[in-house]
N, CA, C and O atoms as a DFTB+ gen file, in Angstrom:
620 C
 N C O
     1  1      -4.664     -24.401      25.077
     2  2      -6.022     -24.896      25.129
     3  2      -6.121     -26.180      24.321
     4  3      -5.279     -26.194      23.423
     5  1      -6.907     -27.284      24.363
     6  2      -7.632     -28.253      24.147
     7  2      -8.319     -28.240      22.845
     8  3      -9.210     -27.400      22.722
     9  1      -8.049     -29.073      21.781
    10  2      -8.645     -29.029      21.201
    11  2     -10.288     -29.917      20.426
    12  3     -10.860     -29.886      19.336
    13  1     -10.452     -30.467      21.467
    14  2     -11.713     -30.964      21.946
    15  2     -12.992     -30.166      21.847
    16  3     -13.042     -28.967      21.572
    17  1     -14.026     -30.961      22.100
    18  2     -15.340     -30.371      22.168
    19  2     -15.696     -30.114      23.347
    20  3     -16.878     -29.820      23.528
    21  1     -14.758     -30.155      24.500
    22  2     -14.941     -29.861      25.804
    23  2     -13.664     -28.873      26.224
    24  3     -13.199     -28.644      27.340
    25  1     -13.294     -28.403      24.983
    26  2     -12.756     -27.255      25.144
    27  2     -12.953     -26.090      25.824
    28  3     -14.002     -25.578      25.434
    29  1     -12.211     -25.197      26.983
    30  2     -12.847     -23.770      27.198
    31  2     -13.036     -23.215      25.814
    32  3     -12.636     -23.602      24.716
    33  1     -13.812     -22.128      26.220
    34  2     -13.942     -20.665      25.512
    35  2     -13.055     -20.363      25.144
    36  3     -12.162     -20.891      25.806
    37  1     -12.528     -19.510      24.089
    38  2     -11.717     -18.895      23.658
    39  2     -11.650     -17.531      24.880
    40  3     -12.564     -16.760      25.173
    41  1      -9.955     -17.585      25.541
    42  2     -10.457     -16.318      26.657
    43  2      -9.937     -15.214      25.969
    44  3      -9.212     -14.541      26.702
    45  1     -10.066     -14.689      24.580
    46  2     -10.167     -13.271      24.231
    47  2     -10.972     -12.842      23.128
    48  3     -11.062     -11.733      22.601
    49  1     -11.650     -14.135      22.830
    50  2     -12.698     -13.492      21.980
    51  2     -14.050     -12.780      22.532
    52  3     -14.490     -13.395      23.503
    53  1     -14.542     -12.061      22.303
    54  2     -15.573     -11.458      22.945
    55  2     -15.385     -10.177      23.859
    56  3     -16.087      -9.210      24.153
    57  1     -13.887     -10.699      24.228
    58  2     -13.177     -10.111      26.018
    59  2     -12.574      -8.760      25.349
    60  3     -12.166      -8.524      24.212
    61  1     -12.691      -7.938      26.574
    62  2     -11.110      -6.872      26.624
    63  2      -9.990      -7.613      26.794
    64  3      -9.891      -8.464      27.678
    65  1      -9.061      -7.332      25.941
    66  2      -8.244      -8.226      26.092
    67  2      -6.412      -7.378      26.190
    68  3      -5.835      -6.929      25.200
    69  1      -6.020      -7.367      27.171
    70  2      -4.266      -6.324      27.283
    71  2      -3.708      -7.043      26.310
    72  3      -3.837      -8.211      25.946
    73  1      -3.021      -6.077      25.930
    74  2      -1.664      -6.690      24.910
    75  2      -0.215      -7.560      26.481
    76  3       0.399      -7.010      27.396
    77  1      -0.280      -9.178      25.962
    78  2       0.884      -9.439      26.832
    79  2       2.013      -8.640      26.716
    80  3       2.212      -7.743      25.896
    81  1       3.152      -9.269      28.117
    82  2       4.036      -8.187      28.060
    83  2       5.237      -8.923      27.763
    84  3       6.370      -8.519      28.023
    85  1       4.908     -10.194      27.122
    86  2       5.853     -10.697      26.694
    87  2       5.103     -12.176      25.769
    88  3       3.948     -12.534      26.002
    89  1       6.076     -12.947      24.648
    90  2       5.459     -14.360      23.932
    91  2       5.268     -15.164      24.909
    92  3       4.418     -16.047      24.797
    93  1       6.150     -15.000      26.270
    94  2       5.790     -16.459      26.847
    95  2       4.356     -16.274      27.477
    96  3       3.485     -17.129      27.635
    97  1       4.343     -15.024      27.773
    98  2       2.691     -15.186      28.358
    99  2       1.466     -14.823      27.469
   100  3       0.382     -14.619      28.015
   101  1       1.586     -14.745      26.257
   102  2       0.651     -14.904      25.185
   103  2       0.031     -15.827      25.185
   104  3       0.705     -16.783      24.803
   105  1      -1.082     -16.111      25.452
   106  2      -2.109     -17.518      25.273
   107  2      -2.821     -17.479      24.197
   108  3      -3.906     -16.900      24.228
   109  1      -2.363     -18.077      23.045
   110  2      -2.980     -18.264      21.448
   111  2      -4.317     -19.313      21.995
   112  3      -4.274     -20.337      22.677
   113  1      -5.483     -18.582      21.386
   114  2      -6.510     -19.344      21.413
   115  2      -7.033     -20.050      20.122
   116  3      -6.860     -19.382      19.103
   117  1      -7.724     -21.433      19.930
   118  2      -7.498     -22.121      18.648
   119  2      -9.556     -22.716      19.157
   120  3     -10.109     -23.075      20.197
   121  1      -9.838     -22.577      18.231
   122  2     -11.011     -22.970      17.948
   123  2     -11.313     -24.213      16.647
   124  3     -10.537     -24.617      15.780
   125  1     -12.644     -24.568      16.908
   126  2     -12.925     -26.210      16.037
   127  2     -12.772     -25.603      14.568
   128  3     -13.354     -24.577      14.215
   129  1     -12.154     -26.148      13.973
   130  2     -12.181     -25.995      12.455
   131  2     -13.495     -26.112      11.723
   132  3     -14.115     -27.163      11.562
   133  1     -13.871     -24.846      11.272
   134  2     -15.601     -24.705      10.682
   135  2     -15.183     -25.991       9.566
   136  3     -16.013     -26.880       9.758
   137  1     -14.531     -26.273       8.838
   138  2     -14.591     -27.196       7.229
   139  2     -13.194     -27.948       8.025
   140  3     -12.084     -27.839       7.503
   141  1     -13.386     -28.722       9.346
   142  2     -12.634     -30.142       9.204
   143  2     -12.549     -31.094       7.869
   144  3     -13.497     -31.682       7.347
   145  1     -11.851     -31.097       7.654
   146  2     -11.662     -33.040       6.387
   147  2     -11.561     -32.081       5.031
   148  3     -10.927     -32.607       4.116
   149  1     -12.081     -30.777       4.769
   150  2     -11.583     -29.717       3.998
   151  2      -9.883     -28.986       3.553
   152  3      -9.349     -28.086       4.200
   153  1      -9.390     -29.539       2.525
   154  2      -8.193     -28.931       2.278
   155  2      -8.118     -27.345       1.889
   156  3      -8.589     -26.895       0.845
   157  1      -7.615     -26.752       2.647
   158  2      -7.854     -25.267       2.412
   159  2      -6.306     -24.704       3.495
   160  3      -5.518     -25.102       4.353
   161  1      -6.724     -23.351       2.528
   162  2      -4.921     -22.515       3.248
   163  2      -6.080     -21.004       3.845
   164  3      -7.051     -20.391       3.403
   165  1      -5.005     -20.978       5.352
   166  2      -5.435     -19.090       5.762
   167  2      -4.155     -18.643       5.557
   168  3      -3.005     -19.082       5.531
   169  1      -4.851     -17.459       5.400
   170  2      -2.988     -17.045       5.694
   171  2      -3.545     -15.614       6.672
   172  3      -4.729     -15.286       6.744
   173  1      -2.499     -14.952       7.315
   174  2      -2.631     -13.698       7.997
   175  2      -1.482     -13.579       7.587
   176  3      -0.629     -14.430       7.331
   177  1      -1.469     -11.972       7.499
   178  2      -0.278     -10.843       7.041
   179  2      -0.411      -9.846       7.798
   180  3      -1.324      -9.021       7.761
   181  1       0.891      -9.893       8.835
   182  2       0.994      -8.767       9.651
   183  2       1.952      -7.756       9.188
   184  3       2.986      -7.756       9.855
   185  1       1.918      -7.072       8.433
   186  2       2.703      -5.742       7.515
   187  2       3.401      -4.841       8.500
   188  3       4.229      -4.133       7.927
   189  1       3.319      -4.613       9.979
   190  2       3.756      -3.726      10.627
   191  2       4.399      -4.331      12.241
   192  3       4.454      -3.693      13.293
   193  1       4.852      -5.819      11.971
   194  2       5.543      -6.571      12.890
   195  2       6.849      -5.984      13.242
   196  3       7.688      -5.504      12.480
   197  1       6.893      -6.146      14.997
   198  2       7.982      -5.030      15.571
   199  2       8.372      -5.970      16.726
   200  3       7.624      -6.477      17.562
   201  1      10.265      -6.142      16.534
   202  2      10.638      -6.770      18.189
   203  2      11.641      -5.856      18.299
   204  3      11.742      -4.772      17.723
   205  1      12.330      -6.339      19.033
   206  2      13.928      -5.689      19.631
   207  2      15.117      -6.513      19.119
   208  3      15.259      -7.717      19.331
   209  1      16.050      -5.640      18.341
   210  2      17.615      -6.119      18.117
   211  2      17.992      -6.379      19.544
   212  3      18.045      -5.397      20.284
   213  1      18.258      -7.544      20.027
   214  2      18.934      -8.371      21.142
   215  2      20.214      -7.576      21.512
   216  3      20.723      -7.442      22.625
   217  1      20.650      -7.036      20.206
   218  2      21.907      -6.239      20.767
   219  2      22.440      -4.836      21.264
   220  3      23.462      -4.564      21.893
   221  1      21.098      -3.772      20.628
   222  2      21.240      -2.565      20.585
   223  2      19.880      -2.082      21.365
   224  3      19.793      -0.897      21.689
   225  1      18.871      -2.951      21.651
   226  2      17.620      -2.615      21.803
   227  2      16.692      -2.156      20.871
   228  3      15.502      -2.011      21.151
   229  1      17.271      -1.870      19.551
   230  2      16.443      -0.929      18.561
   231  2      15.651      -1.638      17.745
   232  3      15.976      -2.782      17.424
   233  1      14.405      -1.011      17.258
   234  2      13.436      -1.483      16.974
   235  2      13.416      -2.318      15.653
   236  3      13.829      -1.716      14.663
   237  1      12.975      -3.686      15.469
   238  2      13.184      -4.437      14.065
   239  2      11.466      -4.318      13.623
   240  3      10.552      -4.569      14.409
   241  1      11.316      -3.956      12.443
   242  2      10.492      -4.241      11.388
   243  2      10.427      -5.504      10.676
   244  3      11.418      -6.211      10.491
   245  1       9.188      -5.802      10.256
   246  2       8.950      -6.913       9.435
   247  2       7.900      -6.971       8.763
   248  3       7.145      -6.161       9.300
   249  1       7.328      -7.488       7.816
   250  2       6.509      -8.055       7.115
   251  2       6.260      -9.362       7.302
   252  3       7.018     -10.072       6.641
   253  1       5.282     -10.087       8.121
   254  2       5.473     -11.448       8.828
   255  2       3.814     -11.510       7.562
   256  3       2.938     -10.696       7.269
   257  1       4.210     -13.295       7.064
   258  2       3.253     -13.675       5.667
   259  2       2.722     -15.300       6.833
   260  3       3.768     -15.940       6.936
   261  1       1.807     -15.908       7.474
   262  2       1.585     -16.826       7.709
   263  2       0.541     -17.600       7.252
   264  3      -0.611     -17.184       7.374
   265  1       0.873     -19.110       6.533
   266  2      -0.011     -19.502       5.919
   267  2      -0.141     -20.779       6.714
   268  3       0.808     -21.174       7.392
   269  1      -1.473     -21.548       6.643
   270  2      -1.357     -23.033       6.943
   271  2      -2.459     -23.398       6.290
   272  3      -3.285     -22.796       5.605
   273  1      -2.235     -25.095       6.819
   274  2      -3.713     -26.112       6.297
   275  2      -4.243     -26.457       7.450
   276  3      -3.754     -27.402       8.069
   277  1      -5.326     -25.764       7.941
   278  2      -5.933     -26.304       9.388
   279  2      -6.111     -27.665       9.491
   280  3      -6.488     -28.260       8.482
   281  1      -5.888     -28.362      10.645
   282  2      -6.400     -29.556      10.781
   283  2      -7.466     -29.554      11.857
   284  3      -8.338     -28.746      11.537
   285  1      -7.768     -30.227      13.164
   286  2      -8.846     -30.135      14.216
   287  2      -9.118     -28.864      13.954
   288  3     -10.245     -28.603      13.536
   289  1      -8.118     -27.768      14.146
   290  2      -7.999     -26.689      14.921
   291  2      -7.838     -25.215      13.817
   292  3      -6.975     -25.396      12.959
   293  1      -8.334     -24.240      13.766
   294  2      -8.015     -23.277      13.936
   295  2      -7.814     -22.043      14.733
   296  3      -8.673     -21.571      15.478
   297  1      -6.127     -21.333      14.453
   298  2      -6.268     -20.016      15.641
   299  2      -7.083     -19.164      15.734
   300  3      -7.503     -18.995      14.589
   301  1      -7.712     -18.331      16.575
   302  2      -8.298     -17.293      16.508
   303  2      -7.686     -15.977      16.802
   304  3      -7.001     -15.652      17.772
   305  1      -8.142     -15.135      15.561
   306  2      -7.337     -13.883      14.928
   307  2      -6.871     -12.798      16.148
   308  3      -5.758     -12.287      16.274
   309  1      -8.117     -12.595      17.045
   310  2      -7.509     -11.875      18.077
   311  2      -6.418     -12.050      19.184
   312  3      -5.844     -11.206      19.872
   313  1      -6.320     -13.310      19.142
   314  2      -5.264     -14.245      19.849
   315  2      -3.775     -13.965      19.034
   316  3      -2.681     -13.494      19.344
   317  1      -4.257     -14.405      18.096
   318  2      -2.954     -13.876      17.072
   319  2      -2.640     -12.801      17.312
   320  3      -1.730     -12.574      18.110
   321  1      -3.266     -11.903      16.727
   322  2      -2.780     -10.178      17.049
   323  2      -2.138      -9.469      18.213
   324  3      -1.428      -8.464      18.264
   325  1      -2.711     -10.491      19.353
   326  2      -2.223      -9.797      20.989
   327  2      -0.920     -11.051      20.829
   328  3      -0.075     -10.738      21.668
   329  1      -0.503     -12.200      20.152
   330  2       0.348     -12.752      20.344
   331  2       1.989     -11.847      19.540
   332  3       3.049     -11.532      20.080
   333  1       1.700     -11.749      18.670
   334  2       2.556     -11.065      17.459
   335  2       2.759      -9.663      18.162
   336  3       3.908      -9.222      18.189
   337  1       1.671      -8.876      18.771
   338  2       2.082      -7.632      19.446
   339  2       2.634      -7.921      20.719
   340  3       2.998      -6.886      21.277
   341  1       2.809      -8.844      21.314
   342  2       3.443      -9.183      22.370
   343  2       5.377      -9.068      22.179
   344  3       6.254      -8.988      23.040
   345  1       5.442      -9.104      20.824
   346  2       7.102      -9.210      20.397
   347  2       7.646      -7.971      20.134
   348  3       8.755      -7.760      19.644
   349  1       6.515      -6.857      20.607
   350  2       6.874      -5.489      20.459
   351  2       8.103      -5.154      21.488
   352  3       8.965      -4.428      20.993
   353  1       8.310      -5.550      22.779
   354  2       9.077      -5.646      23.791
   355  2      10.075      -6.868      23.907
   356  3      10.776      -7.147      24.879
   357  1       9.980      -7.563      22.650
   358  2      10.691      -8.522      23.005
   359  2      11.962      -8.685      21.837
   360  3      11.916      -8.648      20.607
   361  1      13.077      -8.875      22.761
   362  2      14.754      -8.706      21.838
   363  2      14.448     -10.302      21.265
   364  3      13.824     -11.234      21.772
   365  1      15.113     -10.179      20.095
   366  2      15.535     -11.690      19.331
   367  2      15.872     -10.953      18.385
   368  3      15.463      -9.830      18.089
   369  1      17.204     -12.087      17.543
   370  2      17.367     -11.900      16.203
   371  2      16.217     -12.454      15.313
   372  3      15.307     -13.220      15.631
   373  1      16.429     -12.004      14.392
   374  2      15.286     -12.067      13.136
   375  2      15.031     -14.203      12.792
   376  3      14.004     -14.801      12.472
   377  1      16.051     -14.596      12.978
   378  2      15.958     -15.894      12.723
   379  2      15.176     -16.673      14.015
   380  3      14.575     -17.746      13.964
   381  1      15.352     -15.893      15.052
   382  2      15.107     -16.592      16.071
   383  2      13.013     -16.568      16.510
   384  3      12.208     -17.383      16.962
   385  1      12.971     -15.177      16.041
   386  2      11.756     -14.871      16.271
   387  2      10.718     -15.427      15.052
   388  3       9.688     -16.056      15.294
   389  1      11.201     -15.066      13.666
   390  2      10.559     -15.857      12.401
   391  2       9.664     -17.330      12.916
   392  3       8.484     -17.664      13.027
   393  1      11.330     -18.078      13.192
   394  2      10.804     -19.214      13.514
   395  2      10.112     -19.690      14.423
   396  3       9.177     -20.425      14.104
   397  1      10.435     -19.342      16.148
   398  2       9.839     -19.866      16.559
   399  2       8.296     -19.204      16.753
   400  3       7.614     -19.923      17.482
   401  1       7.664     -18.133      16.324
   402  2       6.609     -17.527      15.844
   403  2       6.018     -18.907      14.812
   404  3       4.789     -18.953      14.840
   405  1       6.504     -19.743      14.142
   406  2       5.971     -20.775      13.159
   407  2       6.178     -21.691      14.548
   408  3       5.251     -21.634      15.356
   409  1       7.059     -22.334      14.802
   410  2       7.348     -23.788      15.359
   411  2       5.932     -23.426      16.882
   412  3       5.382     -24.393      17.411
   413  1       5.672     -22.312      17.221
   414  2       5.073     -21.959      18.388
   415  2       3.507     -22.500      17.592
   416  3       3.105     -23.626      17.884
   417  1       2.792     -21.749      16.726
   418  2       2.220     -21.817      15.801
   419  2       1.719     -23.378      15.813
   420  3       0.643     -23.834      16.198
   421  1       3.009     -24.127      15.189
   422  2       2.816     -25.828      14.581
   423  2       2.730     -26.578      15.443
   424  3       2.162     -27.635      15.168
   425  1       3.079     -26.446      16.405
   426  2       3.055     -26.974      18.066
   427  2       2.000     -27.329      18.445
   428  3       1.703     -28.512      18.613
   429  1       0.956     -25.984      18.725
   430  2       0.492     -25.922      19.648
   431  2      -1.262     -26.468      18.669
   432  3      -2.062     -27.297      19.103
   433  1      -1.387     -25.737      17.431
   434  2      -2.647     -25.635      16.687
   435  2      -2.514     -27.434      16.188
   436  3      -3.455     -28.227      16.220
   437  1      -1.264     -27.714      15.802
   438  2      -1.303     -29.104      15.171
   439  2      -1.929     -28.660      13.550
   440  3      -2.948     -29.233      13.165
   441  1      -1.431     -27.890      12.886
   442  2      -2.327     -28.113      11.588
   443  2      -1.447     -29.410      10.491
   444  3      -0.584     -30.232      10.797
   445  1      -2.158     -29.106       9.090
   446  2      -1.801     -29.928       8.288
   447  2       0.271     -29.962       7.514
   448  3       1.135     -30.705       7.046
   449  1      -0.067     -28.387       7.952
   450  2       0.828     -27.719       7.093
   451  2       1.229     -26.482       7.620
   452  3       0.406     -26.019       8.410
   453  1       2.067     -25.910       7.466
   454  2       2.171     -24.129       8.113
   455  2       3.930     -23.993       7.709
   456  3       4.975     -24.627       7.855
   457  1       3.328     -22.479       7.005
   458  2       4.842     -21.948       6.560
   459  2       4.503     -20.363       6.992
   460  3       3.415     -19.803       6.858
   461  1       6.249     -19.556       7.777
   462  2       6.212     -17.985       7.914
   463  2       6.805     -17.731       7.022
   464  3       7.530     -18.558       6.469
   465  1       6.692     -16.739       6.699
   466  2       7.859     -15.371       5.453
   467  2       7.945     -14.718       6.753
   468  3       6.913     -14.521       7.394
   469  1       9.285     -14.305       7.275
   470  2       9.498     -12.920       7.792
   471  2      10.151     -11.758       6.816
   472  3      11.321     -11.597       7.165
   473  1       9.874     -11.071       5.942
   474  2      10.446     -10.148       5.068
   475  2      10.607      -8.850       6.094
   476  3       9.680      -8.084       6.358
   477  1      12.033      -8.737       6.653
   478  2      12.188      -8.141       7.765
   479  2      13.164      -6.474       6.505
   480  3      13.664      -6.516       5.381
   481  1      12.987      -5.313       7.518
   482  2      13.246      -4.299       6.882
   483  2      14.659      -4.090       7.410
   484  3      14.982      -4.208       8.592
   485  1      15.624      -3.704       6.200
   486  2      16.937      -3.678       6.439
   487  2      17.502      -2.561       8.248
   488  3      17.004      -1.555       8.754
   489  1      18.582      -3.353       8.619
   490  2      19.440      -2.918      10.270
   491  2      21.249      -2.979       9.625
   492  3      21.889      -4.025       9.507
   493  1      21.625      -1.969       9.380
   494  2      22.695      -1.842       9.320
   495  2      22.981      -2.229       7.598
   496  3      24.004      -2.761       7.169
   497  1      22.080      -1.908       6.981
   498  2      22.201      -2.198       5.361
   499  2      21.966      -2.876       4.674
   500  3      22.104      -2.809       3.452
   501  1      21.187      -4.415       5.865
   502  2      21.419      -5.461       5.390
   503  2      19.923      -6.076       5.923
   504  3      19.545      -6.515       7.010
   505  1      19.172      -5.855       4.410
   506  2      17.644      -6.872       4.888
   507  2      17.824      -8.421       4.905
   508  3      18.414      -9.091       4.058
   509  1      17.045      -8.970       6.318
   510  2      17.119     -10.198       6.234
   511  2      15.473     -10.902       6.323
   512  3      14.541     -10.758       7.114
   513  1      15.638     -11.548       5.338
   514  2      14.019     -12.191       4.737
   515  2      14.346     -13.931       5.368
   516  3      15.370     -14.532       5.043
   517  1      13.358     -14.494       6.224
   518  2      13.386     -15.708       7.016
   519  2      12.382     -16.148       6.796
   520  3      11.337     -15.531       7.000
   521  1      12.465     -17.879       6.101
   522  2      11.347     -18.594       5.937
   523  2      11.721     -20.189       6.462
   524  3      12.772     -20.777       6.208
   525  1      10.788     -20.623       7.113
   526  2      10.022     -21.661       7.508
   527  2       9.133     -22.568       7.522
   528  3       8.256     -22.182       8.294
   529  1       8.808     -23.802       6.994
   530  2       7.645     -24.382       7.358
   531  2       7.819     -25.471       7.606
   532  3       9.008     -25.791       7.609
   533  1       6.779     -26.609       7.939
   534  2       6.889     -27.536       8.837
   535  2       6.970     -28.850       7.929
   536  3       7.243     -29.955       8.397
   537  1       6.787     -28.685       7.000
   538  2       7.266     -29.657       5.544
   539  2       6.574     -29.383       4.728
   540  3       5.825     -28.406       4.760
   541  1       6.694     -30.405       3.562
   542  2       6.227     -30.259       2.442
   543  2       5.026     -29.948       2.321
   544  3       4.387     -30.754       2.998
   545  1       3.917     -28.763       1.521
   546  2       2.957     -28.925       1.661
   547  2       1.857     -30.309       1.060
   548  3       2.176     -31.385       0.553
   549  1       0.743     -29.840       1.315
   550  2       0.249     -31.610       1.297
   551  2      -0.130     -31.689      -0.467
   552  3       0.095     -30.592      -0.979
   553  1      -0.465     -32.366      -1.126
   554  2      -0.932     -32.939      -2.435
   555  2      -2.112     -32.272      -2.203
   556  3      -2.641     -32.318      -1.092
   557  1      -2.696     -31.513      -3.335
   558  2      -3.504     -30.774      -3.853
   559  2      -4.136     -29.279      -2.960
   560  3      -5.246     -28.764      -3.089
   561  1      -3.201     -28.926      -2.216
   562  2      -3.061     -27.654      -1.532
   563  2      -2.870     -26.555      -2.447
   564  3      -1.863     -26.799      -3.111
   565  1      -3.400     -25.427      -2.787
   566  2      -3.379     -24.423      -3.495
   567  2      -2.277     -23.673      -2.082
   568  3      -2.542     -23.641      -0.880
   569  1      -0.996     -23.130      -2.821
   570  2      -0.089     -22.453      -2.199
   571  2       0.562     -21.327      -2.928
   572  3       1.728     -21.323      -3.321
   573  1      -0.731     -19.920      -3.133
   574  2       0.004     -18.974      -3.853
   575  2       0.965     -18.241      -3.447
   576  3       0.896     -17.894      -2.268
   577  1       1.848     -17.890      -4.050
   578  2       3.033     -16.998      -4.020
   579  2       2.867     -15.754      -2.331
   580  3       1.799     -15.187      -2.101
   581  1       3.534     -15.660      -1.833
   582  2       3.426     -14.715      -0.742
   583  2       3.137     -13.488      -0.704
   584  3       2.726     -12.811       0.238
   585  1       3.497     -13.051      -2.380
   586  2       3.661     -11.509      -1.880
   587  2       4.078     -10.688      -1.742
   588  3       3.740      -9.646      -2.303
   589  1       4.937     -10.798      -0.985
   590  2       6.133      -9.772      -0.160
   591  2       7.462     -10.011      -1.225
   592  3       8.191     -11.000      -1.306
   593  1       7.500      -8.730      -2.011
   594  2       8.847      -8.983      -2.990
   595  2      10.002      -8.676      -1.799
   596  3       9.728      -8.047      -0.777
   597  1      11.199      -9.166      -2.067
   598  2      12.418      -9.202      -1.354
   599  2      13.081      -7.165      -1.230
   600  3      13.293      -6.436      -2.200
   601  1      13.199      -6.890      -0.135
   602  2      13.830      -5.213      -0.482
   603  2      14.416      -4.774      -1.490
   604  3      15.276      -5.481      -2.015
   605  1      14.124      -3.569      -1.990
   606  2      14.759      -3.355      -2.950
   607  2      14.854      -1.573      -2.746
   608  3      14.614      -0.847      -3.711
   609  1      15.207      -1.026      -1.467
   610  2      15.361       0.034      -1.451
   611  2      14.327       1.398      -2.290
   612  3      13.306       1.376      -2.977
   613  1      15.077       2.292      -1.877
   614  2      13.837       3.870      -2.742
   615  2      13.790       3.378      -3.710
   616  3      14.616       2.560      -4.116
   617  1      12.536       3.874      -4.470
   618  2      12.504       3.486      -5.912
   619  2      12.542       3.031      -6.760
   620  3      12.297       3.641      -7.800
């Protein structure tokens, strides 16, 4: 979508909306930034992010941390949610999905700034934590800490 004032509607806000059955047919919807020319961070934290090991089929866990600095545009949350649940069916390694979940993200919204944490839950013994962002953040951006401590097994 357009990020113009002759933009459509957002087509899942308001709507029933199916979970896609895959990222490529996820349509992230992005709306006018309420505080344009405003330096400010969102972040969404999806705590219960799920794709497919590419190799075994079996199910990967994650802790996905996304932050940015809106510019025109911000996403809208329900868009997000049916986008990210769309990777429930979908195989990738952990590096592959992290990122382009951000680069898809930086693409399409255009913000100022945007970084993922994937703090993914250990496959074969071995947790792998994947981060990304699109550069440096900007001069006088408040960028607190993520959050998500690195695995550290029971107890």
């Amino acid at each position: 979508m357009t990020k113009d004032d002759t933009s459509p509607q957002p087509l899942h806000l308001g709507q029933a909306s199916a979970l896609p059955a895959s990222p490529d047919e996820a349509v992230l919807d992005y709306v006018p930034n309420p505080r344009k020319g405003s330096l400010y961070l969102v972040r969404f934290a999806a705590p219960e992010f799920t794709s497919l090991c590419p190799v075994t089929g079996q199910p990967d866990f994650a802790h996905l941390v996304i932050d940015y600095a809106p510019g025109d545009s911000i996403v809208e949350s329900k868009s997000l949610k049916l986008f990210l649940g769309s990777f429930r069916n979908h195989a990738g390694f952990h590096e592959d999905v992290t990122v382009g979940i951000g680069q898809r993200l930086f693409d399409e919204m255009k913000p100022a700034w945007l970084r993922i944490g994937g703090y993914w839950y250990p496959r074969g013994g071995i947790p792998i934590d994947v981060f990304w962002q699109s550069d440096a953040p900007p001069a006088g951006l408040w960028v607190p800490d993520q959050g998500v401590q690195s695995y550290r097994g029971r107890g």
